[in-house]
gemmi code that builds the backbone of each chain (N, CA, C; Angstrom):
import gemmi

chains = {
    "A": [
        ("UNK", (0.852, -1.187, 0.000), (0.000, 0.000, 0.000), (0.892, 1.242, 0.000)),
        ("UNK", (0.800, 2.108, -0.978), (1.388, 3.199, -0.658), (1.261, 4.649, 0.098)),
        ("UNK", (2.303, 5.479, 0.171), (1.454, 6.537, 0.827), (1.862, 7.875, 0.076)),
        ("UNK", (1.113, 8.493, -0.102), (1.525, 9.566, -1.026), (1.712, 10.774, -0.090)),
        ("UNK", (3.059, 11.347, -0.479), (4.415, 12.275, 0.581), (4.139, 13.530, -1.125)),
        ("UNK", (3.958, 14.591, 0.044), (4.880, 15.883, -1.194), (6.410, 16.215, -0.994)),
        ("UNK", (7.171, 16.329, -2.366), (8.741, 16.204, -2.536), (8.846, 17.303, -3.318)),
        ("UNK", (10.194, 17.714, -2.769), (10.122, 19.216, -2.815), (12.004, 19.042, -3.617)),
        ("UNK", (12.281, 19.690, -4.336), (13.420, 19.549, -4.652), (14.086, 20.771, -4.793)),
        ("UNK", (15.484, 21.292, -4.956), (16.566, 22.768, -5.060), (17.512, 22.565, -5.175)),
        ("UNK", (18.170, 23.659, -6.106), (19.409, 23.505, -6.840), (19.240, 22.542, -7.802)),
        ("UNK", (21.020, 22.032, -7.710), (20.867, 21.019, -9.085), (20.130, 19.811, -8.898)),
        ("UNK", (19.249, 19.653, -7.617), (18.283, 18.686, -7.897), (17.277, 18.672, -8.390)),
        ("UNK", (16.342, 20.140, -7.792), (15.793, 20.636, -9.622), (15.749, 20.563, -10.512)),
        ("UNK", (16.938, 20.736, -11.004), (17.112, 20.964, -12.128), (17.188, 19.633, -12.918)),
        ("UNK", (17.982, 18.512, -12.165), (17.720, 17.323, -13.467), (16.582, 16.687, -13.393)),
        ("UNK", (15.818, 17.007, -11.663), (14.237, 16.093, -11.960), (13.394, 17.190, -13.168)),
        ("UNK", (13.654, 18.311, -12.651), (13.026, 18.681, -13.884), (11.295, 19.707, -13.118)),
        ("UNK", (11.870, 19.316, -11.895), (10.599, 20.078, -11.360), (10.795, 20.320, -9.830)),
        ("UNK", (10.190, 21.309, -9.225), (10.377, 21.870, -7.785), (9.779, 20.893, -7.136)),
        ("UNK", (8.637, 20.634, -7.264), (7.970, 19.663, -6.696), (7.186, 18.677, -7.224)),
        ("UNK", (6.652, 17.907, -6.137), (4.985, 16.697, -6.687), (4.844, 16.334, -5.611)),
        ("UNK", (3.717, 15.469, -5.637), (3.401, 14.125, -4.729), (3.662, 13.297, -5.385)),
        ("UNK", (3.740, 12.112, -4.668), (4.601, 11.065, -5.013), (4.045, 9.876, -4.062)),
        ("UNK", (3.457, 9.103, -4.856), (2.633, 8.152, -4.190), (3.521, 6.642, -3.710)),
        ("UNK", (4.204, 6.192, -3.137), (5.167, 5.120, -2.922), (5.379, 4.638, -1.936)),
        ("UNK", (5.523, 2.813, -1.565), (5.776, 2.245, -0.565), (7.339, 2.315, 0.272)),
        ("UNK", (7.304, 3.544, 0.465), (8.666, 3.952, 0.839), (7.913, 4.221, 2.905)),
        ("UNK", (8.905, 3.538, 3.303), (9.129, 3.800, 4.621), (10.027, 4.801, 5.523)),
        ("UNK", (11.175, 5.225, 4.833), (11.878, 6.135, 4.927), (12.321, 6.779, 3.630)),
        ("UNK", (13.226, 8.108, 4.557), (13.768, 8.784, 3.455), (14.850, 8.207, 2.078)),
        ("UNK", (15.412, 7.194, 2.364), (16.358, 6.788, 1.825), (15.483, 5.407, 0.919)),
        ("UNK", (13.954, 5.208, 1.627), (13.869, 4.077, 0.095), (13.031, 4.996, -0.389)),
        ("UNK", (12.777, 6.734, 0.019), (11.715, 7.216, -1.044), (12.819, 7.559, -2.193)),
        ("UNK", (13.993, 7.762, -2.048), (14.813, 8.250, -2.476), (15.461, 7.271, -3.786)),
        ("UNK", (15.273, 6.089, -3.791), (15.675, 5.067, -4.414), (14.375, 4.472, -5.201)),
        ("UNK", (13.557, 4.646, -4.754), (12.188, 4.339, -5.390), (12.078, 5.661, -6.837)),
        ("UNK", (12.364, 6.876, -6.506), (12.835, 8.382, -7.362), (14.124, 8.034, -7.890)),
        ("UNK", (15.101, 7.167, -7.769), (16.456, 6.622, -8.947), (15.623, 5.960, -9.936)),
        ("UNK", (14.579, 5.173, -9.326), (14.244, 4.059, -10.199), (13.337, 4.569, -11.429)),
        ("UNK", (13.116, 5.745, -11.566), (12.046, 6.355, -12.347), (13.012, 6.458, -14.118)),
        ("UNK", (14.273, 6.271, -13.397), (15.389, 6.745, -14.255), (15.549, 8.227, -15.348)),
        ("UNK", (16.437, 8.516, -16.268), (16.406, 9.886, -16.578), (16.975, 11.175, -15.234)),
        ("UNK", (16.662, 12.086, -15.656), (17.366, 13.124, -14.447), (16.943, 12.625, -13.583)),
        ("UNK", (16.220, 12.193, -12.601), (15.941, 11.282, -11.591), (16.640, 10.095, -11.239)),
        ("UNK", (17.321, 9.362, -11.979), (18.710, 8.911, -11.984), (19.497, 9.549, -11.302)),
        ("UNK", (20.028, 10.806, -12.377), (21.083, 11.303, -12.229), (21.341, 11.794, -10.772)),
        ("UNK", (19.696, 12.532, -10.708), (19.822, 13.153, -9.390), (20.137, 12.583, -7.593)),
        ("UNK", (19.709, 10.990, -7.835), (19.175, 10.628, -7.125), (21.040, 9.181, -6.896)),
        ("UNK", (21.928, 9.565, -8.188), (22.714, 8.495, -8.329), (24.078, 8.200, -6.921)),
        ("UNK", (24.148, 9.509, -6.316), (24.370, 9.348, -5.385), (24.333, 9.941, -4.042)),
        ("UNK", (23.505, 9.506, -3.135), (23.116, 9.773, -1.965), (23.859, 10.556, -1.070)),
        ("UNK", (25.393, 10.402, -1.385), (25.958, 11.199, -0.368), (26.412, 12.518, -0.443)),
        ("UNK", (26.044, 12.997, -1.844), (25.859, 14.090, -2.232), (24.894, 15.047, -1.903)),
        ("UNK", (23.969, 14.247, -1.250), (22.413, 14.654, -1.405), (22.174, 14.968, 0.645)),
        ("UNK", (21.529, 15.812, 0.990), (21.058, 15.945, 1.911), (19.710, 16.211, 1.869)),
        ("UNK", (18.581, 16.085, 2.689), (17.409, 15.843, 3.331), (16.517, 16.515, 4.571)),
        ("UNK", (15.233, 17.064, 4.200), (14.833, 17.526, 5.125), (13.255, 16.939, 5.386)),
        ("UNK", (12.687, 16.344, 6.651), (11.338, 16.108, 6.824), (10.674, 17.315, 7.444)),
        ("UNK", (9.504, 17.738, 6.681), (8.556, 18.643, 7.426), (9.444, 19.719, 7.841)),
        ("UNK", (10.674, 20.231, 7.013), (11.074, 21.354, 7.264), (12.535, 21.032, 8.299)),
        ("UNK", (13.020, 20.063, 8.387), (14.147, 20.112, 9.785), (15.121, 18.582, 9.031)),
        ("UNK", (16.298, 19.033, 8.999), (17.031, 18.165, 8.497), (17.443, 17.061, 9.277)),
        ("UNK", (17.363, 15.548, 8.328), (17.193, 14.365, 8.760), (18.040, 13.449, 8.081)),
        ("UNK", (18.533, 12.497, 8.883), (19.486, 11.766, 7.716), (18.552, 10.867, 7.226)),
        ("UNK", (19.207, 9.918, 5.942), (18.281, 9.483, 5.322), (17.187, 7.889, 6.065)),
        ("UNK", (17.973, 7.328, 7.230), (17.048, 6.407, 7.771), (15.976, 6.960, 8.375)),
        ("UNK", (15.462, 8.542, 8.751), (14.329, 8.972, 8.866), (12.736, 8.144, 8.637)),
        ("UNK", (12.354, 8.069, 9.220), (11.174, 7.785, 8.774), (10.325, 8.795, 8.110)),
        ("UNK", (9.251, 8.314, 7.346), (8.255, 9.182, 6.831), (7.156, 8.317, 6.695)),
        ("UNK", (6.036, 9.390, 7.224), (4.463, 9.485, 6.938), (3.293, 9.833, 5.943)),
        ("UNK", (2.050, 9.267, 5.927), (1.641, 10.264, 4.538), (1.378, 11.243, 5.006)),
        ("UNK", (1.657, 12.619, 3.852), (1.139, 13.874, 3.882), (2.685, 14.511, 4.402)),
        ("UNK", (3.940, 14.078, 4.628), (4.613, 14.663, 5.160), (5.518, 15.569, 3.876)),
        ("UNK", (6.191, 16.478, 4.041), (6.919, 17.326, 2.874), (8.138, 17.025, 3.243)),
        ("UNK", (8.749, 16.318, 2.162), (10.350, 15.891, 1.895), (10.773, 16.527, 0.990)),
        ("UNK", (12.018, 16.709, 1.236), (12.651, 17.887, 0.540), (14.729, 17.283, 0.564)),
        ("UNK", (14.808, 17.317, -0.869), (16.049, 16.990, -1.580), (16.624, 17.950, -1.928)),
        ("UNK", (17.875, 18.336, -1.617), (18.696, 18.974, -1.728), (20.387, 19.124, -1.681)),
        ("UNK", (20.992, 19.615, -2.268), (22.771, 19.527, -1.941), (23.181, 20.322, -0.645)),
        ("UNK", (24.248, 20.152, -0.213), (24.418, 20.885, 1.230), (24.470, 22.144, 0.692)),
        ("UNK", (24.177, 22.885, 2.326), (23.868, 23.980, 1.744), (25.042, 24.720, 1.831)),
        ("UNK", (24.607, 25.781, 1.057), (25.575, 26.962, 0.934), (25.567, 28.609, 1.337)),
        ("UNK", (24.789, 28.756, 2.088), (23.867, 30.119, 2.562), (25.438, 31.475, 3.043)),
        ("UNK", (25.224, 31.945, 3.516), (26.028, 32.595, 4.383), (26.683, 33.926, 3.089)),
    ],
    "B": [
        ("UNK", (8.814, 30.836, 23.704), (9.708, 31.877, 24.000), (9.584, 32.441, 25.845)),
        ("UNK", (10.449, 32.659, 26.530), (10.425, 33.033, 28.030), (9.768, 34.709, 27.735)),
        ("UNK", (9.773, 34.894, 28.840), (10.038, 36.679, 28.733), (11.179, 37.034, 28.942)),
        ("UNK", (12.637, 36.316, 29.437), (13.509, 37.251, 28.988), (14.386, 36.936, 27.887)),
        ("UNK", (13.163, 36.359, 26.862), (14.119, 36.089, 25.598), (14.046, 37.518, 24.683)),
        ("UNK", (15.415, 37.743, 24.406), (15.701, 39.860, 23.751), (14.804, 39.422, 22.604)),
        ("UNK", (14.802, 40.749, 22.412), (14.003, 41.281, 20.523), (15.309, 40.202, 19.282)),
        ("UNK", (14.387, 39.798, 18.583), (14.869, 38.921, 17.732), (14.062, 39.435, 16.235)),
        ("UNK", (15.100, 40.685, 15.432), (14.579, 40.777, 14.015), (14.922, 39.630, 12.962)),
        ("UNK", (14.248, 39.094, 12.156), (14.797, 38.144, 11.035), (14.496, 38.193, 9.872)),
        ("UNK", (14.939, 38.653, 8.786), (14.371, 38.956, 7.253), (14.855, 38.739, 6.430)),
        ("UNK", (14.571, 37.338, 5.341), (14.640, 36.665, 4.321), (14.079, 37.887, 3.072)),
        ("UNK", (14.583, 37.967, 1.883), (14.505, 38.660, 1.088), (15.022, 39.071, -0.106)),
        ("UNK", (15.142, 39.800, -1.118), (15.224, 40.151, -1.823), (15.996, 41.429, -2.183)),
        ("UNK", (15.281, 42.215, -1.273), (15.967, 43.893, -0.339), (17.042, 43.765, -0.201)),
        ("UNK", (18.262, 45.017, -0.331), (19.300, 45.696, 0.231), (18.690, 45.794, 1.379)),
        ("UNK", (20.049, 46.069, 2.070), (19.963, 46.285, 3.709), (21.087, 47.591, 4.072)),
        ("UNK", (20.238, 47.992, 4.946), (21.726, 49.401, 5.386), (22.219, 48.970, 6.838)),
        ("UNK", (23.796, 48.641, 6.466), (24.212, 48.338, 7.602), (24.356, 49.351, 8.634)),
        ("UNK", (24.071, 50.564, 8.842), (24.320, 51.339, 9.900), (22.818, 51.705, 10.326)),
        ("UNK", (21.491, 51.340, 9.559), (20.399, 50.801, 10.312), (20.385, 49.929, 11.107)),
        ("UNK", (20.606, 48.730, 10.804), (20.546, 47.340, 11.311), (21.409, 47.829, 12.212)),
        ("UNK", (22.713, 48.281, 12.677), (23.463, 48.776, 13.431), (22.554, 49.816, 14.628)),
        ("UNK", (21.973, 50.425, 14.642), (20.928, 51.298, 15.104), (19.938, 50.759, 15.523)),
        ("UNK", (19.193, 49.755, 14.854), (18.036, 49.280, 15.323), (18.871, 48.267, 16.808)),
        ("UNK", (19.936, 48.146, 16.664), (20.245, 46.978, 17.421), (20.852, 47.777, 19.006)),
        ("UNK", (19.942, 49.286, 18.873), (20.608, 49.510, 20.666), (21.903, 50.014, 21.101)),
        ("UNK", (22.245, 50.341, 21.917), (23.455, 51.043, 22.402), (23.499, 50.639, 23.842)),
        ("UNK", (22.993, 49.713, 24.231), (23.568, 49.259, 25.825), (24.587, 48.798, 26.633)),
        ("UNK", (25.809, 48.689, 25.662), (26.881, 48.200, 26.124), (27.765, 47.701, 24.665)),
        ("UNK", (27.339, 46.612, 24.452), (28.014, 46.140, 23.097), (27.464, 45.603, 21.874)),
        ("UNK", (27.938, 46.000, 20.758), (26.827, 45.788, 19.428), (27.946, 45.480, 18.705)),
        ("UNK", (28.166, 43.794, 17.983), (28.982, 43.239, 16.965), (27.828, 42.965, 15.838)),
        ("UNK", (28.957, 42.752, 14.602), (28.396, 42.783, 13.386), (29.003, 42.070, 12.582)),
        ("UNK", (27.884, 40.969, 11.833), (29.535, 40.669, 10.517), (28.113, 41.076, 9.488)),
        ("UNK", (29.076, 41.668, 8.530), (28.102, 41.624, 7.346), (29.087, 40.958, 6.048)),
        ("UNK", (28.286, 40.211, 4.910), (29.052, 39.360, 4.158), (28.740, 39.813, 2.731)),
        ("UNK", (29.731, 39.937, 1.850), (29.431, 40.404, 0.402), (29.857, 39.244, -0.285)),
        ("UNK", (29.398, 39.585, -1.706), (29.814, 38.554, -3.128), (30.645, 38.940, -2.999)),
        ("UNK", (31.839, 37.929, -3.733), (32.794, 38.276, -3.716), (33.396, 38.369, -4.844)),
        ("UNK", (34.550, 39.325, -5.535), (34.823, 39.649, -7.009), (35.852, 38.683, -7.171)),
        ("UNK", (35.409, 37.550, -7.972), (36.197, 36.692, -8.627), (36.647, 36.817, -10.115)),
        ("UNK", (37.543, 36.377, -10.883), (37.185, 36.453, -11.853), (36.532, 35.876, -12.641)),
        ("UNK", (35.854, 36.335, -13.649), (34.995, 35.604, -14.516), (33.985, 35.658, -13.449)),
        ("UNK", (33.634, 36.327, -12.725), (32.123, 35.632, -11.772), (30.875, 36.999, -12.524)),
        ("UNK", (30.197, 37.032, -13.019), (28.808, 37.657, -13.110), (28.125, 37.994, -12.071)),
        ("UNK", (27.869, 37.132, -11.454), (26.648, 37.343, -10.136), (26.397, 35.970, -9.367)),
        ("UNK", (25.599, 36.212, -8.362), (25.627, 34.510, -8.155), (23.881, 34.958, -7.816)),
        ("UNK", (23.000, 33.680, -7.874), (21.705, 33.295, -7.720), (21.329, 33.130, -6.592)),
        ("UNK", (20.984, 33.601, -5.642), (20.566, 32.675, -4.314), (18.701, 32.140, -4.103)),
        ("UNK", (18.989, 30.630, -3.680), (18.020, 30.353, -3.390), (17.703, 29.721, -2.597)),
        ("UNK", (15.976, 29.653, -2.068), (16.768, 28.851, -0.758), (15.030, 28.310, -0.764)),
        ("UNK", (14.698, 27.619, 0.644), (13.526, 27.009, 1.220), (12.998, 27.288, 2.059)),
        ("UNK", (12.131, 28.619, 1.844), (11.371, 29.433, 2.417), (10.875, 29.102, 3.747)),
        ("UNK", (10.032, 28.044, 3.647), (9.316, 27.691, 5.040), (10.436, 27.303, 6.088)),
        ("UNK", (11.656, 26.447, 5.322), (12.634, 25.892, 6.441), (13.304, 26.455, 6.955)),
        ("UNK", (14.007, 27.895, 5.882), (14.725, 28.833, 5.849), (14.472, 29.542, 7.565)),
        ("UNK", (13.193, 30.215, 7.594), (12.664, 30.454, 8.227), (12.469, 29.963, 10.006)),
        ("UNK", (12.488, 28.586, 9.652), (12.521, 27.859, 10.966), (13.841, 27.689, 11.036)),
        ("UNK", (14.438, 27.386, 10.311), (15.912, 27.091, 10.908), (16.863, 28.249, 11.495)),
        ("UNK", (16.436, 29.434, 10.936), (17.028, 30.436, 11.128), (16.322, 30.854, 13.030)),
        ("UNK", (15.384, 30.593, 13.110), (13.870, 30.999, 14.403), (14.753, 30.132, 15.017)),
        ("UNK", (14.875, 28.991, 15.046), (15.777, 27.972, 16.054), (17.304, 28.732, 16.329)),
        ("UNK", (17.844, 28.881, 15.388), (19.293, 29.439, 15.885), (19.321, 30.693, 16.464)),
        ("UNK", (18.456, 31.541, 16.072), (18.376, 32.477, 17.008), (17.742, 32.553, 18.498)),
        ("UNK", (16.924, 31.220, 18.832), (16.574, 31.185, 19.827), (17.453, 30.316, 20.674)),
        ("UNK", (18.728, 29.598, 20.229), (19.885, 29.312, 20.342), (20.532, 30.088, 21.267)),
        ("UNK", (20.904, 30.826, 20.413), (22.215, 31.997, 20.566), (21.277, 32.514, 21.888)),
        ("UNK", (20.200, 32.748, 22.053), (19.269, 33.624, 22.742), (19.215, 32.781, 24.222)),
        ("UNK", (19.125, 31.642, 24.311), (19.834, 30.531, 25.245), (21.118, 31.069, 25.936)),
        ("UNK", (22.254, 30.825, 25.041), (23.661, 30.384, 25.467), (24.230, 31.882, 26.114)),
        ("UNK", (23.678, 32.612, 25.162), (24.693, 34.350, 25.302), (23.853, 35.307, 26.053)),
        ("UNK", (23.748, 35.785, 27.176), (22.487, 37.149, 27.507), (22.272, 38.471, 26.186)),
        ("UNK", (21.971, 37.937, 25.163), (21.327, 39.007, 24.195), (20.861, 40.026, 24.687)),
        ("UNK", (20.830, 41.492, 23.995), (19.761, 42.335, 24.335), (18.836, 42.155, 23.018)),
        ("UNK", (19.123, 41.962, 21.956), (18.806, 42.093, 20.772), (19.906, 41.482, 19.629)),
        ("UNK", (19.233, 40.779, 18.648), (20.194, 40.072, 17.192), (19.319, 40.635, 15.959)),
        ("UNK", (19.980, 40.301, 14.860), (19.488, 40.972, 14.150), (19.799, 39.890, 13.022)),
        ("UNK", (19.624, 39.774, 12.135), (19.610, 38.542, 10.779), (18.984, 38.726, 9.574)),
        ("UNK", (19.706, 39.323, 8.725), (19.345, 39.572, 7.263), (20.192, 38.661, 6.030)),
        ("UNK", (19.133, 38.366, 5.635), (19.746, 37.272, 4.678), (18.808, 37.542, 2.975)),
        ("UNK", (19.962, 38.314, 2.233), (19.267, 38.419, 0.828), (19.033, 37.194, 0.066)),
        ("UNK", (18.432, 37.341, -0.988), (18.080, 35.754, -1.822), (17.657, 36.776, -3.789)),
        ("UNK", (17.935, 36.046, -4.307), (17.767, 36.268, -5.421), (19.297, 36.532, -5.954)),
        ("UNK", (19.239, 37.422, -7.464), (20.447, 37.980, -8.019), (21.478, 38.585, -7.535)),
        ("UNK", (22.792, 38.478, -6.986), (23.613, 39.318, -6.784), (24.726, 39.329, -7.192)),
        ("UNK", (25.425, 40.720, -7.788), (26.436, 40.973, -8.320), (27.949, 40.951, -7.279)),
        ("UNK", (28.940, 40.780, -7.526), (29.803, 40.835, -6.613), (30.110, 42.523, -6.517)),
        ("UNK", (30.302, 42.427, -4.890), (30.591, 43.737, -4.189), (29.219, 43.659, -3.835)),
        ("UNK", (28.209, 43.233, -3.618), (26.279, 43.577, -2.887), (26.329, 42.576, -1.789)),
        ("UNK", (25.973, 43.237, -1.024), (25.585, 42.840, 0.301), (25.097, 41.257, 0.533)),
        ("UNK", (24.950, 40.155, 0.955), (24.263, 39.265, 1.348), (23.933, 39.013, 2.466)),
        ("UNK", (24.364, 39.250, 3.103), (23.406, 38.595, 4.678), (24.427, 39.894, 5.989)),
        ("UNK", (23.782, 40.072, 6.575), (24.066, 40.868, 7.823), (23.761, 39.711, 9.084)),
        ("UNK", (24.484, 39.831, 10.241), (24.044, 39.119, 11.422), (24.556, 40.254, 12.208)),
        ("UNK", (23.575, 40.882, 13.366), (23.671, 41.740, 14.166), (23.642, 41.198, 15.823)),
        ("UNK", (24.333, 41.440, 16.982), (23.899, 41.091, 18.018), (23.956, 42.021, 19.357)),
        ("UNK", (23.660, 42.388, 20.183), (23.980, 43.496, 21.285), (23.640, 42.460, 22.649)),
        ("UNK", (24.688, 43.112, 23.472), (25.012, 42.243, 24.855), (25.144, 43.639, 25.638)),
        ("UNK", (25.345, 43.352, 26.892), (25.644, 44.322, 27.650), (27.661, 44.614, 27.732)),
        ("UNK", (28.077, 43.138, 27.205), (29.608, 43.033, 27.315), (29.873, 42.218, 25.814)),
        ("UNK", (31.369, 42.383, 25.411), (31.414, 42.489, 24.324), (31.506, 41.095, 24.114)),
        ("UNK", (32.130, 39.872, 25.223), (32.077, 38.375, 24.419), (30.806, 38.182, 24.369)),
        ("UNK", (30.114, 38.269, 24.942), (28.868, 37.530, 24.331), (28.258, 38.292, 22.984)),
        ("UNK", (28.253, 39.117, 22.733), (28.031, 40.291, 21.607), (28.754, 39.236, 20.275)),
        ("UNK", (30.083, 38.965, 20.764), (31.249, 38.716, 19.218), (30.618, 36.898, 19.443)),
        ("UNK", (30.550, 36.492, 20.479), (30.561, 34.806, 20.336), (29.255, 34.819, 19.694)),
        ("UNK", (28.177, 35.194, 19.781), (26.786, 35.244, 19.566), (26.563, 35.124, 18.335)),
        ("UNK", (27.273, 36.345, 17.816), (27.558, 37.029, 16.754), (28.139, 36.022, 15.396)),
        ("UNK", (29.343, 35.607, 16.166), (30.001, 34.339, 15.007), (29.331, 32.819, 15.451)),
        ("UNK", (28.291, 32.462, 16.683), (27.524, 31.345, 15.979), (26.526, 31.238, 14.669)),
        ("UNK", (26.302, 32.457, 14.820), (24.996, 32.684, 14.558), (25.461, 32.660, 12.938)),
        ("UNK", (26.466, 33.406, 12.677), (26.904, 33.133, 10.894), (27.554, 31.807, 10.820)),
        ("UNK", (27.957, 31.165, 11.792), (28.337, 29.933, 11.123), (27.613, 28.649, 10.960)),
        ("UNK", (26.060, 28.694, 11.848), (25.461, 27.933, 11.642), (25.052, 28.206, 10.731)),
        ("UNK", (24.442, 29.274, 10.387), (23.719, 30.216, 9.190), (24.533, 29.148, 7.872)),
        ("UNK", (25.762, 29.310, 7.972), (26.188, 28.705, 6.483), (26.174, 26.928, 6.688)),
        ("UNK", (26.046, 26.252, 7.455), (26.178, 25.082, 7.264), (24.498, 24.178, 7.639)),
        ("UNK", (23.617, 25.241, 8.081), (22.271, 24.658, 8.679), (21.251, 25.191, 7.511)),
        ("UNK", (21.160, 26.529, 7.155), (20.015, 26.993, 6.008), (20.083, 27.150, 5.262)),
        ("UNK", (19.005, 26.647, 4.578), (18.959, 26.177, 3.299), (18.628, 27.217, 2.135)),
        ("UNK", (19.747, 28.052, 2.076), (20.414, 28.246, 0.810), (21.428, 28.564, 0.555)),
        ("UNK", (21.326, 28.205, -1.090), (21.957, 27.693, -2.480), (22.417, 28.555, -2.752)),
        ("UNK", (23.723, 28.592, -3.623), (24.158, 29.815, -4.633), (24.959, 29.183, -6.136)),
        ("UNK", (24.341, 29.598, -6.935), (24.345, 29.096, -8.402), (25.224, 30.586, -9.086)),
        ("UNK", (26.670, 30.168, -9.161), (27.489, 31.095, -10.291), (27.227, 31.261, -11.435)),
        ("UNK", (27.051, 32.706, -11.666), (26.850, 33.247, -12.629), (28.383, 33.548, -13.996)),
        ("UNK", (28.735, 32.482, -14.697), (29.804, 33.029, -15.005), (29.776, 33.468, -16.695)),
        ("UNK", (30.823, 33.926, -17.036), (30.868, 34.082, -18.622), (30.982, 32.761, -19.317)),
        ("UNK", (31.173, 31.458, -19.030), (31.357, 30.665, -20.061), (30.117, 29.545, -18.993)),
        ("UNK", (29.212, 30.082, -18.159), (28.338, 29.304, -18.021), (27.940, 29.131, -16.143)),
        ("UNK", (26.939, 28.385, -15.985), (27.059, 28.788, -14.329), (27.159, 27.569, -14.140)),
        ("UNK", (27.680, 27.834, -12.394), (28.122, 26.400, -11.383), (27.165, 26.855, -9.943)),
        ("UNK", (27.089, 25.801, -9.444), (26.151, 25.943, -8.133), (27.779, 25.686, -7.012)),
        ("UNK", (27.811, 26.646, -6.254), (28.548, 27.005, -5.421), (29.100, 25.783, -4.373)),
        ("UNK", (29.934, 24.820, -4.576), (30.236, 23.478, -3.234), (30.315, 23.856, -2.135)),
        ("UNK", (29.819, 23.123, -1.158), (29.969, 23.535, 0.170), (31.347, 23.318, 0.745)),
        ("UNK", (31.596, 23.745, 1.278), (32.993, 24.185, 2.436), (33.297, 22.713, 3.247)),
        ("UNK", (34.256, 22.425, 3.394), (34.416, 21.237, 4.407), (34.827, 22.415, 6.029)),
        ("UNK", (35.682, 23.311, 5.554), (36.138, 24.332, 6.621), (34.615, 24.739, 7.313)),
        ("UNK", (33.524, 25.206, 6.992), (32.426, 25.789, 7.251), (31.948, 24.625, 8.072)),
        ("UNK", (31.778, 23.014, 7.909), (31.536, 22.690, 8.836), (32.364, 22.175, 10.633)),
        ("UNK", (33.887, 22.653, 9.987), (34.470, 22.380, 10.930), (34.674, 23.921, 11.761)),
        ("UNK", (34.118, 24.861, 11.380), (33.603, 26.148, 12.035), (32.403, 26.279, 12.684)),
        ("UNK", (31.776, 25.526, 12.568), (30.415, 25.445, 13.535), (30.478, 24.367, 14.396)),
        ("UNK", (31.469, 23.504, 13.986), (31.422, 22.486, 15.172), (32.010, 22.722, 16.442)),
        ("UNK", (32.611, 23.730, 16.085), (33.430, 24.164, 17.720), (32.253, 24.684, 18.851)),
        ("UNK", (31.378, 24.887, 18.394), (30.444, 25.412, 19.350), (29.512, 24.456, 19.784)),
        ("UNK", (30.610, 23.441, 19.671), (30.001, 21.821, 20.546), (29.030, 21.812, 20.356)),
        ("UNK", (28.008, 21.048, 18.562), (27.028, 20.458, 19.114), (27.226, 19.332, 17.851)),
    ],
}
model = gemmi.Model(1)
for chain_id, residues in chains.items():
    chain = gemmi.Chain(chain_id)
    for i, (resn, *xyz) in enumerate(residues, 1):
        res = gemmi.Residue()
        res.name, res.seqid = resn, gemmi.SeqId(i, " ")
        for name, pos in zip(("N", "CA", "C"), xyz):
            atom = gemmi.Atom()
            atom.name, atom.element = name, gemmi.Element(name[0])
            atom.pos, atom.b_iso = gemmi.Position(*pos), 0.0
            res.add_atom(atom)
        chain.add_residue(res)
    model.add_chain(chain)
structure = gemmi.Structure()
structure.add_model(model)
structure.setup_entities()
């Protein structure tokens, strides 16, 4: 059964999925198999998704590593570390 | 928030900022530090993009200032952080803080920008003449916030 999560993406992860956001309906239990379930779509979603340790993560707004769990309705959000300052 | 947590300004934006406002708004009770941070003129650099994640931006920034607002007796901080287009030599982010004495003023002061660069979430995408790059993060930047043991 799946649960459908809104995914939020920035920077060059944007850019190769190709979109800021969606929902995303998938039997993903955490962050790291929603994340692999989004490789499997293949195309910039591949690319984006090809390696994880590039990639950092936020649930519902507060950064999480990727064994996080997730819920439906929760907002996940993909991104490269940041760079602010 | 307690009641004796100080005045806490915070503004995500778009806007220039005048540093000898933000300097002003922040009191005269003893001690008032400041870092303010510009683009920087590289060559070949155009401008850089900033972007970031509004809602998180927001909270993450509300947490560190209620941080600093913890550890240091604040009278008042201050936190400006531009987003969009900027050319090198323009302003990006101001962090303001006032204490009654000056370490807590300067320590306050430099958590508060160094979490700033390794905790919120934003991006900066180079603007160059033969094409743009999204800005790598620092390995130094996180070994600058870690000193403040957490």
């Amino acid at each position: 059964m799946g649960r459908a999560v809104n995914v939020l993406y920035f920077a060059w992860v944007r850019q190769k999925t190709g979109t800021s956001g969606e929902t995303v309906e998938a039997d993903a239990a955490t962050v790291r198999a929603l994340a692999e379930h989004l490789r499997a779509r293949g195309g910039g979603y591949a690319e984006a998704f090809a390696d994880l340790a590039r990639l950092r993560a936020a649930v519902n707004q507060e950064h999480v590593p990727f064994d996080a769990a997730i819920a439906a309705d929760d907002e996940i959000a993909f991104f490269p570390p940041v760079t602010g300052g | 928030m307690s009641a004796a947590m100080s005045r806490a300004a915070i503004r995500i934006g778009p806007e220039d900022f005048d540093p000898a406002a933000e300097l002003a708004a922040l009191g005269s009770a003893g001690a008032v530090a400041s870092f303010t941070g510009h683009v920087r003129a590289e060559p070949g650099l155009v401008a850089l993009a900033l972007e970031h994640y509004p809602a998180m931006t927001a909270r993450e920034i509300a947490r560190h200032a209620e941080e600093a607002q913890a550890r240091w007796p604040l009278l008042a901080l201050r936190i400006v952080h531009r987003v969009g287009r900027l050319e090198p030599g323009a302003r990006i982010v101001f962090v303001g803080t006032a204490s009654r004495h000056r370490r807590a003023a300067f320590e306050a002061c430099e958590f508060l920008i160094d979490y700033l660069k390794i905790r919120a979430p934003f991006w900066k995408l180079e603007e160059r003449g033969d094409g743009n790059r999204w800005v790598e993060a620092k390995e130094s930047d996180d070994a600058a916030a870690q000193r403040w043991g957490r």
